[in-house]
N, C-alpha and C positions, 0 to 999 in steps of 0.2 A: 504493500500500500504506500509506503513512504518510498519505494521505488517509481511507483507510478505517479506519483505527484510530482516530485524532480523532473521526470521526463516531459511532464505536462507543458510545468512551467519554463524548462529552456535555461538556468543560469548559466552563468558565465563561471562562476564559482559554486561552490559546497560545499562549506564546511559544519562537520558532524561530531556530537561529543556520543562520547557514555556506547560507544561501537565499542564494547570490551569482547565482543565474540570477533575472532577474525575471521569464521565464517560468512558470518554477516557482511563482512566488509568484502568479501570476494563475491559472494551474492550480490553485494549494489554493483560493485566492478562491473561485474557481467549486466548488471542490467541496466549501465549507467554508460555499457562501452559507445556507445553511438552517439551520444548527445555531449558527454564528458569525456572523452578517451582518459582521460592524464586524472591518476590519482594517486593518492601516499599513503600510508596507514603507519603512523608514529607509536612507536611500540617502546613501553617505555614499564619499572614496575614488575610484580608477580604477576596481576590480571592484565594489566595494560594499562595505557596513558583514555583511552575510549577515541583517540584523536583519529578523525581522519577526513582527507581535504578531496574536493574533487575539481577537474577543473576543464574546462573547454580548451585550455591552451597547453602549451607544453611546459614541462618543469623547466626551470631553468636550474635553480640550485634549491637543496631541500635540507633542512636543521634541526635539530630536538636539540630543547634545555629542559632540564629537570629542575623543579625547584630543592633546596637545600633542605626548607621543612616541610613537614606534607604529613601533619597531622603523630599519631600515633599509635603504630603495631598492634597495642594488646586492647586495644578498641575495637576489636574485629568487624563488627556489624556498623562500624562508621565504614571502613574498608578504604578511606583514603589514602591512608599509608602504603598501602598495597597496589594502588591503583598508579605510585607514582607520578603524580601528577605533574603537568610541564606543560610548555609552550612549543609548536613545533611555527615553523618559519619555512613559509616557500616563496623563492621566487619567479614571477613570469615577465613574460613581453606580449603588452596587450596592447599589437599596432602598431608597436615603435615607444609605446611607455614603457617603463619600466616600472613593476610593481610588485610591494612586499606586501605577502600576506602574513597576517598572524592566527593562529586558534590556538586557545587555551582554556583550562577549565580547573577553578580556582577550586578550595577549599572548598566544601558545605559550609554551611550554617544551622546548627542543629539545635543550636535555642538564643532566640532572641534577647532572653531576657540575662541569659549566664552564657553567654559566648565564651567557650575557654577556648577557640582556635580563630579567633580575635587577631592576636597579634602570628598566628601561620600567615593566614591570609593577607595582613598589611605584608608581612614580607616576603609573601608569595608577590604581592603587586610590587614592592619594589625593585623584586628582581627583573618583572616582567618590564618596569620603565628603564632601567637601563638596561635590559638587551633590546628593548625597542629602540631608546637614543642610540646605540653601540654599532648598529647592525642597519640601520637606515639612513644613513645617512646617502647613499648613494639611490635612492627611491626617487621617481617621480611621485609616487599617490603610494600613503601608507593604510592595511584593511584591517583592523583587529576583530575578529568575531569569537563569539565564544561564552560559556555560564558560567560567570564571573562571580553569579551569589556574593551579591551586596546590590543594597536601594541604591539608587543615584544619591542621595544627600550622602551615605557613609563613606568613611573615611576614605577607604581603599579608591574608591569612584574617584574622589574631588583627587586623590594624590594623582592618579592614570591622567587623567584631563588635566591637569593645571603642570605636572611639570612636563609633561608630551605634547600638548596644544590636540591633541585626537579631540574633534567632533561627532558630539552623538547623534546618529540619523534620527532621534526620535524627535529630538530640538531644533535640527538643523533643516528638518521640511515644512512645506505646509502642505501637503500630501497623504496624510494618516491614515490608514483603517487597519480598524482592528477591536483588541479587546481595551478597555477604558483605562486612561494613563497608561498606556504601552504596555499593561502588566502581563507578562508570558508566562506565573504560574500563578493560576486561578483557583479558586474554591469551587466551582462548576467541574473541574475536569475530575473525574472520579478515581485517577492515581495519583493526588496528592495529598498531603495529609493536612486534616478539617481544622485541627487543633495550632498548628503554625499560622494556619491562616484567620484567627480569631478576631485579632485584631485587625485585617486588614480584609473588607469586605469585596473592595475589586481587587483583589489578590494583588502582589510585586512583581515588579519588573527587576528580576534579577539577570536579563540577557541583555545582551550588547551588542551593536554590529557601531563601530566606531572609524572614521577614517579620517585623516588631513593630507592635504595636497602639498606639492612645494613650492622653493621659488617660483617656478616657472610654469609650475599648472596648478593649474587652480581648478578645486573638487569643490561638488554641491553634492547635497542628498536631494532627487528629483520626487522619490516616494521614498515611504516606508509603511508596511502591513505587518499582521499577526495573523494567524490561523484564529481561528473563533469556531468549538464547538468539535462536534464528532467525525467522523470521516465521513463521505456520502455514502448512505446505505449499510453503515453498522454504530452499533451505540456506543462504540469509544471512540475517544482522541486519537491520534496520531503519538501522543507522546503524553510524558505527564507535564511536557513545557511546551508551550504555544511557541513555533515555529515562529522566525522574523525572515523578511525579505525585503532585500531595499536597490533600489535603481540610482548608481550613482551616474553624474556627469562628469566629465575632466573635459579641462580646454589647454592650451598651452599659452603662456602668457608671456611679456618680457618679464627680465629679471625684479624681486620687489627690490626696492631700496632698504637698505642695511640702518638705517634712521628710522624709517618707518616702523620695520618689526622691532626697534627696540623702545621706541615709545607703545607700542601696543602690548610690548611682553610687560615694561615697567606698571601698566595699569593693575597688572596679576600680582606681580613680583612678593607683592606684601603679603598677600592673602596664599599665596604659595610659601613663603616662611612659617608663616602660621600654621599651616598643612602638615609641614615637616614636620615641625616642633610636636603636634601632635600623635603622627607618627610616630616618633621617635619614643615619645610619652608610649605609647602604645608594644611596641618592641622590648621597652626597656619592662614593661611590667610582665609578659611573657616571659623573658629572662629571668627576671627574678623568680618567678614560678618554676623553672625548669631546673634551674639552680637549687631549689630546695628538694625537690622529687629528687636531682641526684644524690645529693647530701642525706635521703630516706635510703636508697638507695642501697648507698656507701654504709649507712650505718650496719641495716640489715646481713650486708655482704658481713661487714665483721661479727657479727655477730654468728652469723651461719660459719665462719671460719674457727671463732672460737669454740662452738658445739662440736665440728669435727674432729679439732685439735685433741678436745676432752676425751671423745670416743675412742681415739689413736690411743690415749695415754690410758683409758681404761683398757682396752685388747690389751696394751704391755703389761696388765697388773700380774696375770698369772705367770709369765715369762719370769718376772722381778721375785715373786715370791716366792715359800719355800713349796704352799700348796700349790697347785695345778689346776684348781677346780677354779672353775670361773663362776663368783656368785651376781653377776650380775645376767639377768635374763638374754638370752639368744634372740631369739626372735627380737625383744622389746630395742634391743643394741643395733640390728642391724635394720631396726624400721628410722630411728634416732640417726644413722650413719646415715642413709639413704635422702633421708628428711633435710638435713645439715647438709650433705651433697648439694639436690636438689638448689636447694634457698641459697648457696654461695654461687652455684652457674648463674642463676636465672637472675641474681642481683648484678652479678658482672655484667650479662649481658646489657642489663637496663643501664646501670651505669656509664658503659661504652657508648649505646643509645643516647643518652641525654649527655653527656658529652660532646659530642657531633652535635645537638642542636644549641648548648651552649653556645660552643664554637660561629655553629652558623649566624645566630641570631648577634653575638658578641660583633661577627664581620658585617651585619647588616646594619646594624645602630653606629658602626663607625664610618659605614660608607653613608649615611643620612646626616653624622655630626660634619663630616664634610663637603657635602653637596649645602650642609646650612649656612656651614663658612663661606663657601662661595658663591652663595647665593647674596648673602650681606655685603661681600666685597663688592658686589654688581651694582648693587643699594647704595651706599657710598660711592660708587664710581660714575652713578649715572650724573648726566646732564642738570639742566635747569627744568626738566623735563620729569624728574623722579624729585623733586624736593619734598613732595608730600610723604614718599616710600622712606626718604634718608631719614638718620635720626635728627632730633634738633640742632640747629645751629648755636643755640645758648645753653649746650649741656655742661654743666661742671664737669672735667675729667681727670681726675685724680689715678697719682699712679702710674710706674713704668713698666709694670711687670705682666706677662702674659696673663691675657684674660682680663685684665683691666678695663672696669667698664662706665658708665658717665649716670648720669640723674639730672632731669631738668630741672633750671634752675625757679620753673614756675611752679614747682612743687614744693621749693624747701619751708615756704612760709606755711603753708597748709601743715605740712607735717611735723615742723616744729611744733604746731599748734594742738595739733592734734594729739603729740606726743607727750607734751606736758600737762595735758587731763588726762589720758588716759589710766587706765592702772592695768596691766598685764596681767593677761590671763581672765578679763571680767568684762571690759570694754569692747562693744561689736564694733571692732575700727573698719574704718572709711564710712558708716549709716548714721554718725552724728554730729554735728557740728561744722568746725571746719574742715573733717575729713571728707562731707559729702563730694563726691566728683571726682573722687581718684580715684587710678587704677584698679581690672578688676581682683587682681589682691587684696586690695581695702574695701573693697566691700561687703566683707561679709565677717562674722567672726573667725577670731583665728584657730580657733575649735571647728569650726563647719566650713573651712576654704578647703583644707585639706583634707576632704573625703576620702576614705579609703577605697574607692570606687576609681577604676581612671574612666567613665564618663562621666564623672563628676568634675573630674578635676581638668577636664580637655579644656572646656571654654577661659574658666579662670585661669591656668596656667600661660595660654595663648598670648592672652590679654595683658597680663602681666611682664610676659618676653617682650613686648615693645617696650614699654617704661625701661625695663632696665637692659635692653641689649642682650640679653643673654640669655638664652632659651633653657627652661628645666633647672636652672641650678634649685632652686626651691624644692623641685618636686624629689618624696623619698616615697619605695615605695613597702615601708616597712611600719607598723604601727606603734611601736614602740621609739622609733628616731621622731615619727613624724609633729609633736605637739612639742619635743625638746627643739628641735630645730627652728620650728613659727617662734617661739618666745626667744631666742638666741638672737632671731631675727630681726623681734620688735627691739631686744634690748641691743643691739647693734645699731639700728638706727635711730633710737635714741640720746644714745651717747656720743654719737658723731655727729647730729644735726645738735644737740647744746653746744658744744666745742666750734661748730660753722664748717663743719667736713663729714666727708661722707669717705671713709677706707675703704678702698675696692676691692669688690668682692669676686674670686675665678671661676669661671664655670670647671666641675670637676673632672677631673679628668677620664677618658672611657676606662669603664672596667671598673671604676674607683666606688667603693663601698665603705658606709661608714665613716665617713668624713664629715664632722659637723661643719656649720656653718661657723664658727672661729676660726676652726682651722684653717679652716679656705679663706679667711678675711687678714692670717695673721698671725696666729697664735692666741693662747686663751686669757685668764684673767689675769695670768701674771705678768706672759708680754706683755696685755694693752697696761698692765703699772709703767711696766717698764719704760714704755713709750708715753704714757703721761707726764713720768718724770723728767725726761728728757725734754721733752717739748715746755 
């Protein structure tokens, strides 16, 4: 049936997820050979990647990237893990264009409410935007398609779009039909599940067909549809996800001016920092998750080592002694050995495992702290054209040392003010007085800003990374550092706006754990004597 509709419709392209049977996929072959000749099936994974493209034209060059996280093993019935998930990359020549396709198929989303593969998925996308930057640049028109599972507003989305420039054909037409909001998994279709879709009564659009053109051709989306409803003449779908299909246009154009896109990128540039940052927020809380499971881990192994150990030295009892009779039960010994066996493999194994995504995730949060540095170098770099994106021009900037950061100088009257009623630890700073209209760190108390949640803490962190240049240093994601730290904070700024300075404070450095905020400002109550005295 999904044979017969492809050949109906005639695409130029095809690309297909969740094809985990490769019979299936020699089955479309064959019945896709006259309309598609040219297809690839990206095998990737125990079951497979599901990946496979088809296409009217001929291959030119074909790629598989795997992503580095992809969920976890002993999840069986998620099955991600296994399915190896990845992005495959083909190139054609359509006409004399040259064009890069992408398919990929991201993470699930298995609760909305307790997402714990949250942060897979952000860094499933951000590997997916640098091998899209990496690997295109030699493209006329770039095609991403693929079940990306995420809304258009979450994270992953805004990061794809804003540091790729990919336009989504569902915004980018005025040509639409389909199911309402572009949604492609509906509550109407009767293999998907009622309870995810509770809250959302015309079901999500979690599929994508995304493209942008380049210098010199310029792409529109002419339409975009959705399948709506059952196949003709049987009472199911076609899938449990509404099919998309979209008709692009390409023209060729002169070259654009090098001014122009970068007054049009500087319009983004801010709200792409901000992206990152939370990103980054986002990775770094995964991390610390994984980090602890291995540290469970780890324990468990020792401990399964020292039960074996014990077992070893009880077999030696009878060897050592003068009897020979062994009073410890047989059987009960060799269930206790097996047992201790057992629990010392299966912990290494895990350990190994969540090491590798240590690792992975450790190289992703440090490839994002530098795509954020040079994102902000751009920020300062730019023209008369970004002055709203730069930071201010009347910033106090104290300080020579790496990471040193500034505070505008239309704040210090507020916050002196603010600072000398307040009493720490009791005061909801920034909601009264003269702290109303500062940053969204002061708005809220310093008990309820740092939510142990990271969507709680996404917008206000954000918010806060403008004021003070420096993304995340505040944010811990530990419950026990997190209420020492905010009062460190208040009493740091305190004592440096009575004196008429502000001590700069580093962002910390990757990997770094544990660091309070004195340390990173300086040293703690004895330094700042120190330097009281002196001064």
């Amino acid at each position: 049936m999904i044979a017969d509709l492809l050949k109906e419709e005639d695409f130029d392209l095809i690309l297909l997820q969740e094809v985990y049977s490769e019979k299936d996929y020699l089955f479309l072959k064959r019945a896709l050979s006259h309309c598609n000749p040219h297809s690839h099936y990206f095998k990737s994974g125990v079951i497979g990647s599901g990946l496979a493209l088809f296409s009217k034209h001929k291959l030119l060059d074909v790629f598989l990237y795997r992503y580095s996280v992809n969920g976890f093993p002993y999840k069986a019935f998620h099955g991600d893990w296994f399915a190896g998930k990845a992005v495959g990359m083909v190139v054609v020549n359509i006409g004399g264009m040259v064009a890069h396709v992408y398919i990929t198929h991201l993470h699930a989303e298995y609760s909305r409410e307790n997402d714990a593969y949250l942060p897979h998925r952000v860094a499933q996308t951000w590997e997916l935007v640098q091998f899209l930057r990496l690997t295109s640049a030699a493209a006329d028109l770039i095609i991403l398609g693929g079940d990306l599972n995420m809304h258009p507003s979450d994270l992953g989305i805004r990061l794809l779009r804003g540091y790729t420039g990919l336009v989504d054909c569902y915004h980018a037409t005025q040509n639409f039909q389909g199911c309402p909001d572009g949604a492609t998994y509906i509550p109407q279709n009767p293999f998907t599940s009622k309870s995810e879709l509770e809250t959302f009564p015309n079901g999500i659009r979690i599929d994508y067909i995304l493209f942008k053109g380049s210098a010199t051709l310029a792409a529109k989306c002419d339409s975009f549809s959705t399948t709506m409803g059952c196949v003709p003449g049987q009472p199911f779908p076609y899938s449990d996800h509404e099919a998309l299909s979209a008709m692009l246009l390409a023209q060729r154009q002169q070259k654009k001016q090098e001014e122009e896109e970068a007054m049009a990128s500087s319009e983004l540039l801010a709200n792409l920092i901000d992206t990152m940052n939370e990103a980054r927020t986002e990775v770094k809380v995964g991390l610390h998750h994984v980090e602890g499971m291995r540290h469970t881990a780890m324990r468990m192994g020792i401990m399964g080592l020292a039960l074996l150990l014990l077992e070893m030295l009880i077999a030696l009892v009878p060897w050592l002694a003068v009897s020979t009779e062994q009073g410890f039960p047989r059987a009960t010994f060799y269930l206790l050995g097996s047992l201790s066996l057992v629990t010392l493999v299966l912990t290494g194994v895990l350990y190994i495992f969540y090491s590798t995504q240590v690792k992975a995730l450790h190289s992703t949060e440090e490839q994002m702290r530098l795509a954020v540095l040079r994102l902000q170098e751009q920020v300062t770099s730019r023209g008369p054209h970004s002055r709203d994106l730069a930071p201010p021009e009347d910033l106090e900037k104290q300080g020579t040392g790496r990471g040193a950061i500034s505070t505008p100088r239309c704040k210090m009257a507020a916050l002196q003010d603010c600072m000398g009623t307040m009493e720490l630890g009791s005061h909801p700073v920034g909601t009264h007085g003269h702290c109303q209209g500062l940053p969204g760190w002061f708005q809220s108390h310093w008990l309820q800003h740092f939510r142990h949640t990271s969507k709680c803490c996404w917008n206000r962190n954000q918010v806060h990374s403008k004021c003070f240049q420096v993304p995340m240093q505040h944010f811990h994601h530990t419950r026990r550092w997190c209420r020492k730290v905010i009062r460190e904070h208040l009493e740091h700024i305190q004592v440096h706006y009575k004196r008429g300075r502000l001590s700069p404070l580093r962002e910390p450095e990757s990997g770094g754990r544990g660091q309070n905020l004195r340390e990173r400002s300086g040293g703690g109550k004895g330094k700042q004597r120190k330097r009281n005295r002196k001064d």
